[in-house]
C-alpha positions as CSV (number, residue, x, y, z in Angstrom):
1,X,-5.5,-10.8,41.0
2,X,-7.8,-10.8,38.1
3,X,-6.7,-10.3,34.9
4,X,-8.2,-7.9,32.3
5,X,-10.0,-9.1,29.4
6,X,-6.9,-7.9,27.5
7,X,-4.4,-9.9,29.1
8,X,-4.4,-14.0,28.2
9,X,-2.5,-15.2,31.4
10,X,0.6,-17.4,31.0
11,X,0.8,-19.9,33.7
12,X,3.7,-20.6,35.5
13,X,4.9,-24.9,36.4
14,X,3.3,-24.6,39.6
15,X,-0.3,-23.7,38.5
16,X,0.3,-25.6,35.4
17,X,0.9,-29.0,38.2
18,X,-2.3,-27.4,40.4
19,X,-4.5,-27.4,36.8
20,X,-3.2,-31.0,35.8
21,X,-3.8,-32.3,39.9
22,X,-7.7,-30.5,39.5
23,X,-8.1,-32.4,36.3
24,X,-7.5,-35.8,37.2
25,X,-8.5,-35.6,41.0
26,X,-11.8,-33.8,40.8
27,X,-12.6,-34.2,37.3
28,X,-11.7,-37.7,37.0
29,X,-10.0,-36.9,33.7
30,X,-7.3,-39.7,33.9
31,X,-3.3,-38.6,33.4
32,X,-3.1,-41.4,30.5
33,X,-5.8,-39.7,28.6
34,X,-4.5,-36.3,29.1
35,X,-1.3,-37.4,28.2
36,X,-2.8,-39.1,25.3
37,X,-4.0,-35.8,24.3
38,X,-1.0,-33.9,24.4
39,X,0.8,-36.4,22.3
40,X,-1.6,-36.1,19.6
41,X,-1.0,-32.5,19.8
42,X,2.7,-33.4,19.2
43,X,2.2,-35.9,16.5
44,X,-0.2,-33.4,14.7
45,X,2.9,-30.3,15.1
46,X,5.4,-32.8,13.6
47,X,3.3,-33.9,10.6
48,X,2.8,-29.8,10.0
49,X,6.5,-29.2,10.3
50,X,7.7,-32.4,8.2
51,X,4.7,-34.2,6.2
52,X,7.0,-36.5,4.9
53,X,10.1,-38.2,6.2
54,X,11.6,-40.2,9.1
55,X,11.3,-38.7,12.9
56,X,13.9,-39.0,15.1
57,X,11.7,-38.4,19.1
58,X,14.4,-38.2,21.8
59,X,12.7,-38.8,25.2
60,X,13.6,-38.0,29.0
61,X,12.5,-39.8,32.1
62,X,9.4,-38.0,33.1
63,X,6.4,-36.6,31.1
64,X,8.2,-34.8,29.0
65,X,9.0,-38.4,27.6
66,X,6.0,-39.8,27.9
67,X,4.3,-37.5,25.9
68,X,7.1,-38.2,23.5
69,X,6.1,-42.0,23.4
70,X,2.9,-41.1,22.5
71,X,3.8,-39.3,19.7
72,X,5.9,-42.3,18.0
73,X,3.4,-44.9,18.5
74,X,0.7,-42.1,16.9
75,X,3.3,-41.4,14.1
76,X,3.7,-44.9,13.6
77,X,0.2,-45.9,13.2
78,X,-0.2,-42.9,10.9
79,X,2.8,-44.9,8.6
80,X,5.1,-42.6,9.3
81,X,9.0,-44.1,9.9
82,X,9.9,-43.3,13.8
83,X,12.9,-43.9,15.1
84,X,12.7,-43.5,19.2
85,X,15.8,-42.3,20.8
86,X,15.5,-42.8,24.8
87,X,18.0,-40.8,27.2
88,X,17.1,-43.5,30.1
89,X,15.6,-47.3,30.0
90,X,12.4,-48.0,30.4
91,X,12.9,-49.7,33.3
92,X,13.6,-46.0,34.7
93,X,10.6,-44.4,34.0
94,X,7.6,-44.2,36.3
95,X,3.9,-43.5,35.8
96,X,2.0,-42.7,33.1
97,X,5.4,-42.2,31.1
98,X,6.5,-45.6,31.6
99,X,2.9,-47.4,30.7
100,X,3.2,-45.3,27.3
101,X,7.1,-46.5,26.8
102,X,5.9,-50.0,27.0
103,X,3.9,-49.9,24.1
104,X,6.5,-48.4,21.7
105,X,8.6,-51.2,20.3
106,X,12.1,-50.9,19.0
107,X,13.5,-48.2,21.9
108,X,17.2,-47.3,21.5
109,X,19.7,-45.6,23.4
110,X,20.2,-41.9,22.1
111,X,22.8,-41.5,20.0
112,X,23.4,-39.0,17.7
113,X,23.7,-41.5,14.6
114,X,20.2,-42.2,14.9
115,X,19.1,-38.3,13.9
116,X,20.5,-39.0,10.5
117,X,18.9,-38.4,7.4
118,X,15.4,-37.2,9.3
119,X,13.3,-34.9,7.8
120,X,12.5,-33.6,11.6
121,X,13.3,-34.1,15.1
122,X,11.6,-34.0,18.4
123,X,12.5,-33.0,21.4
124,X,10.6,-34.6,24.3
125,X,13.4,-34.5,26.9
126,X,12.7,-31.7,29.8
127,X,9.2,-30.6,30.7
128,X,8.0,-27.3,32.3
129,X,8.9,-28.6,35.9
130,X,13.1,-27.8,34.6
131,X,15.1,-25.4,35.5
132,X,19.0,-25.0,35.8
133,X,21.4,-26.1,33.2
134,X,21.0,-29.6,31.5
135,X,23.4,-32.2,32.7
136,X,24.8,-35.6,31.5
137,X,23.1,-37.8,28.6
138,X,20.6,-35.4,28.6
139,X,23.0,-32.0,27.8
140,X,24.4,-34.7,25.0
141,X,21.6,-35.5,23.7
142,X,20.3,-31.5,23.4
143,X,23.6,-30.7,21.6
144,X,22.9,-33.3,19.2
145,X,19.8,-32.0,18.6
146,X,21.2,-28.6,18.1
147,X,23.8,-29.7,15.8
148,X,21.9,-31.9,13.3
149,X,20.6,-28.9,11.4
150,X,17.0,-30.3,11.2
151,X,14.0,-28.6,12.0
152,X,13.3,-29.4,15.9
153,X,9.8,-29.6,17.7
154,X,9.6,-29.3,21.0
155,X,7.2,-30.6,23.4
156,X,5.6,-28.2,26.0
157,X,8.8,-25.8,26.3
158,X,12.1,-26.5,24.3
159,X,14.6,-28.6,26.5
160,X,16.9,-26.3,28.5
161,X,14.3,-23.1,29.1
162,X,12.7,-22.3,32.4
163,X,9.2,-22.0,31.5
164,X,8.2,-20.4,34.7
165,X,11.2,-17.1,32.9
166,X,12.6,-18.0,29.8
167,X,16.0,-17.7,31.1
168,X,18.6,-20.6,29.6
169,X,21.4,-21.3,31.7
170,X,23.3,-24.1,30.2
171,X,22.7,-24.9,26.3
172,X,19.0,-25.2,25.3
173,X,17.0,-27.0,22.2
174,X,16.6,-24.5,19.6
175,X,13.1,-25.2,17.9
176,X,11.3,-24.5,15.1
177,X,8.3,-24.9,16.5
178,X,6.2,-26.2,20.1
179,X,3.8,-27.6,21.0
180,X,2.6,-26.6,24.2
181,X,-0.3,-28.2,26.4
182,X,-3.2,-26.5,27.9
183,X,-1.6,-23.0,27.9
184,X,1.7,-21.2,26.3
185,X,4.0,-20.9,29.4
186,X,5.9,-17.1,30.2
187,X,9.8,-18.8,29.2
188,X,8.1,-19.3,25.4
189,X,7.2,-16.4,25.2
190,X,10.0,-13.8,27.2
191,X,13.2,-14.2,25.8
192,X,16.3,-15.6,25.5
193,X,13.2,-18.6,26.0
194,X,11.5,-17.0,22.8
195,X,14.3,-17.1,20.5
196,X,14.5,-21.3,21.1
197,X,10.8,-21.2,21.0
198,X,10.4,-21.1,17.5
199,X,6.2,-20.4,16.3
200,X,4.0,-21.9,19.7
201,X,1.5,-24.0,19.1
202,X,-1.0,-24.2,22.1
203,X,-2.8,-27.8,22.3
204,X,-5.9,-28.5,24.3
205,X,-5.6,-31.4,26.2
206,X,-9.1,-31.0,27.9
207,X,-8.4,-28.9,31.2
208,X,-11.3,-26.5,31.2
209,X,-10.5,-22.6,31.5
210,X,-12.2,-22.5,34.5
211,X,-9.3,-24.4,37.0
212,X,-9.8,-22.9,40.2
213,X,-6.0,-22.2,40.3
214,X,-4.9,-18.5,41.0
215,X,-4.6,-16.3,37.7
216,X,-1.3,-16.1,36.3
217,X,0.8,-13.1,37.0
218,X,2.3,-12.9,33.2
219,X,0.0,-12.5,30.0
220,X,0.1,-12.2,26.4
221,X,-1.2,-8.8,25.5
222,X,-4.3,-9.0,23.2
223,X,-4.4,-6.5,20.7
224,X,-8.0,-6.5,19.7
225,X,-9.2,-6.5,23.2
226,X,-6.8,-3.9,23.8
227,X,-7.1,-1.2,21.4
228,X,-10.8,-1.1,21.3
229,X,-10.5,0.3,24.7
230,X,-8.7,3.6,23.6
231,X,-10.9,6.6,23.3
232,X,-11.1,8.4,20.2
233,X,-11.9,11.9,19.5
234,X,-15.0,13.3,18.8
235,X,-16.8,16.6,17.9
236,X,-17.0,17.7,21.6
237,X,-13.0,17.6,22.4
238,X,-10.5,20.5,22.4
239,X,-7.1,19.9,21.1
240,X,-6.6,19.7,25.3
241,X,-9.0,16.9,25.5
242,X,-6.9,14.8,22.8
243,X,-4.2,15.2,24.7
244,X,-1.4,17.2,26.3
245,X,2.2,16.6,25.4
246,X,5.4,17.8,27.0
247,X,8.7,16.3,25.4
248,X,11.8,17.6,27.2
249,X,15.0,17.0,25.7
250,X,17.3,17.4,22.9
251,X,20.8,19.2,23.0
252,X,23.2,19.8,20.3
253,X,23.7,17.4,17.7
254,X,20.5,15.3,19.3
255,X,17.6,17.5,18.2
256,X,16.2,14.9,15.8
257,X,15.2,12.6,18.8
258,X,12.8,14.9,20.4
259,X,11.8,15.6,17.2
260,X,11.0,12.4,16.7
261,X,9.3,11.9,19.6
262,X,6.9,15.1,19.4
263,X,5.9,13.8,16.1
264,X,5.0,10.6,17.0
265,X,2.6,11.9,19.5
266,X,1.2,13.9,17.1
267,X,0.9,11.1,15.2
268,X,-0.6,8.8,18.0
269,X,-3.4,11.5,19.2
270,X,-1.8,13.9,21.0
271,X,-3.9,17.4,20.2
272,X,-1.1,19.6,21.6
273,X,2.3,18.9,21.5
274,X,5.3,20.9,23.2
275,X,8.9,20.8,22.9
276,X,10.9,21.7,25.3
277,X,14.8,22.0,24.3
278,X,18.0,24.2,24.8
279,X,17.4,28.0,23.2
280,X,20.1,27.5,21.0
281,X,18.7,24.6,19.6
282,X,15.2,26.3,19.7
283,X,15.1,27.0,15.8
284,X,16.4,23.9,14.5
285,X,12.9,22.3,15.9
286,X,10.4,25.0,15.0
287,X,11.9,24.5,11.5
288,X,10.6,20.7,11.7
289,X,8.1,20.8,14.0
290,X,5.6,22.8,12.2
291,X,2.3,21.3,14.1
292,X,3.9,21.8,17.6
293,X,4.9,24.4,19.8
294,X,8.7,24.8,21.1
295,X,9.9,26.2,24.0
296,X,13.5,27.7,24.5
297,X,15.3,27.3,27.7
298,X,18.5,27.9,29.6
299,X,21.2,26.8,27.9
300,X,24.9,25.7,28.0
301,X,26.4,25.4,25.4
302,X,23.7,23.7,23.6
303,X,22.5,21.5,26.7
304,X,19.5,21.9,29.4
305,X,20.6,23.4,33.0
306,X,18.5,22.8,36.3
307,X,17.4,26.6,35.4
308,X,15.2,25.0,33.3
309,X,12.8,23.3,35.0
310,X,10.5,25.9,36.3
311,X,9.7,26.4,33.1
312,X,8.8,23.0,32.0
313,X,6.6,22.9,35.6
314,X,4.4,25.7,34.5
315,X,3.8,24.7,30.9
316,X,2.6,21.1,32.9
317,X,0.2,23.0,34.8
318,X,-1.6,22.4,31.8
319,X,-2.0,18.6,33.1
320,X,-1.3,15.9,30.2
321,X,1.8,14.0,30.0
322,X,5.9,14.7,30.3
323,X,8.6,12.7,28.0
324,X,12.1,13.4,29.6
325,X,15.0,12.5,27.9
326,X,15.6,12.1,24.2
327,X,18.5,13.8,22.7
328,X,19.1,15.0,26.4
329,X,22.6,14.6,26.2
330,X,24.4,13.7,29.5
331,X,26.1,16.7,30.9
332,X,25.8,17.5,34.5
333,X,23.4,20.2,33.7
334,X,21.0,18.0,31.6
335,X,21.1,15.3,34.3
336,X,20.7,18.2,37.1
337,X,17.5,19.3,34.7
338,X,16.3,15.8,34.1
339,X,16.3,14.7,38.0
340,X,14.7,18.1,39.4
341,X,12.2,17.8,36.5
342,X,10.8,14.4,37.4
343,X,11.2,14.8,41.3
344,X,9.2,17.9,41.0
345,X,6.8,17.2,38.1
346,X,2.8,16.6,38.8
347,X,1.8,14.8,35.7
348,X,2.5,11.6,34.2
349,X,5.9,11.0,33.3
350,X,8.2,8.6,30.5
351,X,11.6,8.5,31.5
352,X,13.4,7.7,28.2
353,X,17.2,7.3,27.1
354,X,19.2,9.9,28.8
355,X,16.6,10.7,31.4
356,X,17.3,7.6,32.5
357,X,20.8,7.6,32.5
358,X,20.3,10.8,34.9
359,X,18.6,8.5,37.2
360,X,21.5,5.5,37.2
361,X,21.8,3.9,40.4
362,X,19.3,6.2,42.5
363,X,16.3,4.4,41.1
364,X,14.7,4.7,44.7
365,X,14.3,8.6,44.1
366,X,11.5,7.8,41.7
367,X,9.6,6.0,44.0
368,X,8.4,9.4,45.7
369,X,6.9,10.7,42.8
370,X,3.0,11.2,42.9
371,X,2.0,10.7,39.4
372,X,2.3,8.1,37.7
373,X,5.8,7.3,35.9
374,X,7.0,4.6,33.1
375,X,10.3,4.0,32.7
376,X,11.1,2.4,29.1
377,X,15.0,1.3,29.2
378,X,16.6,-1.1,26.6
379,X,19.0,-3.8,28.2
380,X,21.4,-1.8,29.1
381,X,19.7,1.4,30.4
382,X,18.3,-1.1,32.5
383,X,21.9,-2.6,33.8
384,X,23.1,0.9,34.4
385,X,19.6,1.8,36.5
386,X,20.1,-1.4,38.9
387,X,24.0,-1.1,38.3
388,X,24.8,-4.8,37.0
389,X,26.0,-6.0,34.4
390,X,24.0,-5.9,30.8
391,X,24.6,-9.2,30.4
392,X,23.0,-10.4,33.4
393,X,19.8,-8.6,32.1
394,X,19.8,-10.0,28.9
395,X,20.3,-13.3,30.7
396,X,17.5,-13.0,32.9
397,X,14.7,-10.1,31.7
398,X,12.2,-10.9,33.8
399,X,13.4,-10.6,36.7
400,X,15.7,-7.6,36.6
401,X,12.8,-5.8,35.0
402,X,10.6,-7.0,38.2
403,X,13.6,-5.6,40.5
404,X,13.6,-2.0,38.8
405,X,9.6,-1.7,38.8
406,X,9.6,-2.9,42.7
407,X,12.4,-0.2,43.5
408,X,11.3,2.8,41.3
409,X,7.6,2.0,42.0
410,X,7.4,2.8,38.2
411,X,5.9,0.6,35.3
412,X,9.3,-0.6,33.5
413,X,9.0,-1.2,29.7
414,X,11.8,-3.1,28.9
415,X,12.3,-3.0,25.4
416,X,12.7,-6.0,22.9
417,X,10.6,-8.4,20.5
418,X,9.3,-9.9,23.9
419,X,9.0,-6.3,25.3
420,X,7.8,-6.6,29.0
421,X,5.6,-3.7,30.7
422,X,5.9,-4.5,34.4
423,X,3.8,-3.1,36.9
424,X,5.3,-2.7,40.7
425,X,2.8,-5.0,42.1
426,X,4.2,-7.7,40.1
427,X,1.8,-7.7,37.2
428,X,3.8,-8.6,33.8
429,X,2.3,-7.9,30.6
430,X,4.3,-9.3,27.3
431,X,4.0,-8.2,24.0
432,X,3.8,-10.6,21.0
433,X,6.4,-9.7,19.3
434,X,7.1,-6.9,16.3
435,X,9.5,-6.5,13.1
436,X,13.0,-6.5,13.2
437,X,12.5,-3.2,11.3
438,X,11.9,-1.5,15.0
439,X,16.4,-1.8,14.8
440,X,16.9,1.5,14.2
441,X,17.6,4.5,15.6
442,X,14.9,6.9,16.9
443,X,12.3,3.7,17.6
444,X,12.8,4.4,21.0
445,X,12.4,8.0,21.0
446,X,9.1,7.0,19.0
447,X,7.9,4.8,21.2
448,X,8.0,7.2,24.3
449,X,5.9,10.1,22.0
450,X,3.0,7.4,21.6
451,X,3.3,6.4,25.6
452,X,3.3,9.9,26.6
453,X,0.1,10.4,23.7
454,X,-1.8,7.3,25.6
455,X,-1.3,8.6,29.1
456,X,-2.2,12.2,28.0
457,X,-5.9,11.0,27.8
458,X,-5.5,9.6,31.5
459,X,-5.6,6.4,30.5
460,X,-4.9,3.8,33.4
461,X,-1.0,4.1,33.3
462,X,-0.3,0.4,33.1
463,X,-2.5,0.0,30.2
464,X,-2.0,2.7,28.4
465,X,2.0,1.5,28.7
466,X,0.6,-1.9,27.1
467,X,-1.1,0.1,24.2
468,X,1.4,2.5,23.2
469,X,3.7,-0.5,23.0
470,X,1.2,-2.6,21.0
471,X,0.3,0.2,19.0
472,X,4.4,1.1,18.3
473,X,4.9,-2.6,17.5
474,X,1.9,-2.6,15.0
475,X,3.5,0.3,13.1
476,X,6.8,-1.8,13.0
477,X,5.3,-4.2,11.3
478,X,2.6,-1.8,8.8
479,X,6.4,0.2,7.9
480,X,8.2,-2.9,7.0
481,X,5.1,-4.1,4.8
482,X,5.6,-0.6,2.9
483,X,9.2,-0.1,2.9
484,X,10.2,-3.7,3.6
485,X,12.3,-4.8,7.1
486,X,15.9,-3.3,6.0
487,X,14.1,0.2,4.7
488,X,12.5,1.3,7.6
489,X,13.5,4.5,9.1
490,X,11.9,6.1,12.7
491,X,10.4,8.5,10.2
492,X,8.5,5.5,8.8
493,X,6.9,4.2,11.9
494,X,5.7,7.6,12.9
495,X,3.7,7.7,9.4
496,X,2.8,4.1,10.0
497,X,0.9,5.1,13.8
498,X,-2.5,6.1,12.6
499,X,-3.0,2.8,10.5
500,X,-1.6,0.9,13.6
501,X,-5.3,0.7,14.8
């Protein structure tokens, strides 16, 4: 797998191990000096997060610790007041861990006494090779940490997070800030991982870019290398060539959300936009959609039948993209219109909200589909696709979102701060992070306008997922600079899309 020049790869413990085993064997780098390195980074983190003030450094058995070592004796020599609070003797530790243990003086035991009136605390306890729950002195010792109330920096990945997922199983370390050596790791990055996270510091430790270690199958999207990609129009283009739009959806009481969604492909580059909806609804959207077509069809009692669908089909003839689902409503007729619709559908299709509920535990009927589909489910759209619990997928994201793209053979957006766009061949792409302004209802139906608006100008599916979600998150964070985080309505991030850019 190569990645694009868009993606930053996150590597995983195991090619983190095969970059640190290149290093020292065939570079000759030794593991003192690149532990050396990382401690620096540390020591240089701490000093950012608490310039003045006594540092409390808990440290584990293995690297983790040793890096931790290096980061008192550092602090020290800078004059700073370290106190070093060990989870295991010295006598316990191996390596290149121990041999930087020996030349901190004045080890203690950990205790929580000793994280008294610091101005900051490290956590040097677990390293990326962890997974599972925390055990013994070492689950004390992170509860400690937890309850002090200091600012915490961890080193590499906070103590208690798979690095490899970002899942947390038992209680974890809850930074303010890492430190992270020779590459951010996927559990930083892909929550609930990201929320202990705190801001990620990546520190070179001297491991060239070029390991010959197999490219990561998580990244960071890139904006900048990202959005240049996306074609603009120009003089020669038709309002076809910008891009085709089909929303179907709405029933009554839930016409704003196609609205919403028709808009915000307007708004994202769509040149003609249709929206398809129950006749009875018909004029309650031609009132508010004044730039787009609407199109009335069978109806009862203000919701889609399966008599719909041939229409839909022949207006898609047109090629472009189909949304399916906002403000669908979740009668046996809409879901009826929503599963014939995507079975029988050519173009590219985003399955949103209702139309995914249609699809709840038949996730495999989507794998027959031709075009090319995104599925874009929150936490629990997703539970009620793979039929499991939500809290099992807030637990572990990454790989429930990996299980749906696998049996849909769709790219699964699942939605969040650390929004993942999966592809079915296992490529995970993870977005930065947004505004909590996004909170509030209609994002979603939002979002799915600007996917459908990407994918309209044929854009590779799995990047043009990875744009509209950038470019949505971008116009998060532009709405909440103009209306501030608490203001922001849907209405706000649709005006926000063409500065998103």
């Amino acid at each position: 797998m190569t990645l694009p020049t868009w993606l930053q790869g996150l590597p995983d413990p195991e090619r983190m191990r095969a970059m640190d085993r290149w290093a020292i064997e065939e570079l000759g780098i030794p593991g003192l000096e690149l532990m050396e390195r990382a401690g620096r980074g540390l020591a240089d983190l701490v000093v950012a997060v608490a310039p003045d003030g006594p540092i409390a450094i808990a440290c584990g058995k293995g690297n983790n610790g040793g890096d931790g070592y290096v980061a008192a004796r550092l602090l020290r020599e800078a004059g700073r007041e370290v106190r070093v609070l060990a989870v295991a003797p010295v006598e316990e530790l191996g390596g290149d861990a121990r041999a930087n243990a020996e030349r901190v003086d004045g080890i203690e035991p950990f205790a929580a006494a000793g994280l008294d009136d610091c101005a900051v605390a490290v956590d040097a306890l677990l390293g990326t090779g962890f997974s599972g729950a925390p055990h013994g002195s070492v689950a004390d010792a992170i509860s400690a940490l937890n309850a002090a109330g200091l600012p915490v920096v961890a080193a590499d990945v906070p103590s208690g997070v798979d690095a490899a997922t970002g899942v947390v199983e038992g209680e974890a370390v809850r930074a303010s800030a890492t430190a992270t050596f020779a590459a951010a790791k996927p559990g930083l990055w892909i929550n609930p991982g990201k929320s202990h996270a705190g801001a990620v510091r990546v520190v070179d430790i001297g491991i060239p870019a070029n390991a010959p270690v197999d490219e990561p199958d998580v990244a960071l999207i890139d904006d900048a290398e990202l959005l240049a990609l996306l074609p603009s129009r120009h003089a020669g283009w038709t309002k076809f060539t910008s891009g085709h739009v089909l929303v179907a959806g709405g029933s009554r009481g839930l016409t704003g959300a196609p609205s919403l969604a028709a808009e915000a492909a307007q708004r994202a580059g769509a040149g003609y936009v249709t929206a398809c909806v129950p006749a009875s609804q018909q004029a309650i959207l031609a009132q508010r959609l004044l730039e787009a077509m609407t199109r009335g069809l069978p109806d009862d009692d203000g919701a889609h039948t399966a008599h719909g669908v041939e229409a839909v089909l022949e207006l898609a003839t047109r090629g472009g993209a189909l949304v399916v689902g906002p403000g669908l409503g979740r009668s046996d007729g809409a879901f009826a219109f929503a599963r014939d619709l995507v079975a029988r559908a050519e173009v590219a299709v985003v399955l949103d909200a209702d139309g995914l509920n249609a699809h709840a535990g038949d996730l495999g009927a989507l794998a027959a589909r031709r075009a090319p589909t995104i599925l874009t489910p929150h936490e629990g759209e997703l539970a009620r696709l793979l039929d499991v619990e939500s809290s099992a997928v807030q637990a572990r994201r990454l790989e429930h979102a990996r299980a749906a793209a696998g049996r849909s053979q769709a790219i699964v957006v699942l939605k969040g701060d650390d929004t993942l766009v999966v592809d079915p061949g296992g490529l995970v792409a993870v977005s930065p992070g947004a505004t909590g302004a996004l909170a509030t209802a209609g994002t979603g139906d939002v979002l799915s306008g600007v996917l459908a608006a990407v994918l309209a100008r044929d854009a590779d599916p799995f990047m043009a997922a990875c744009a509209g979600v950038r470019l949505h998150a971008r116009a998060g964070i532009h709405a909440a600079h103009e209306k501030g985080v608490d203001g922001v309505i849907a209405r706000d991030v649709i005006e926000a899309l063409p500065f998103a850019r």
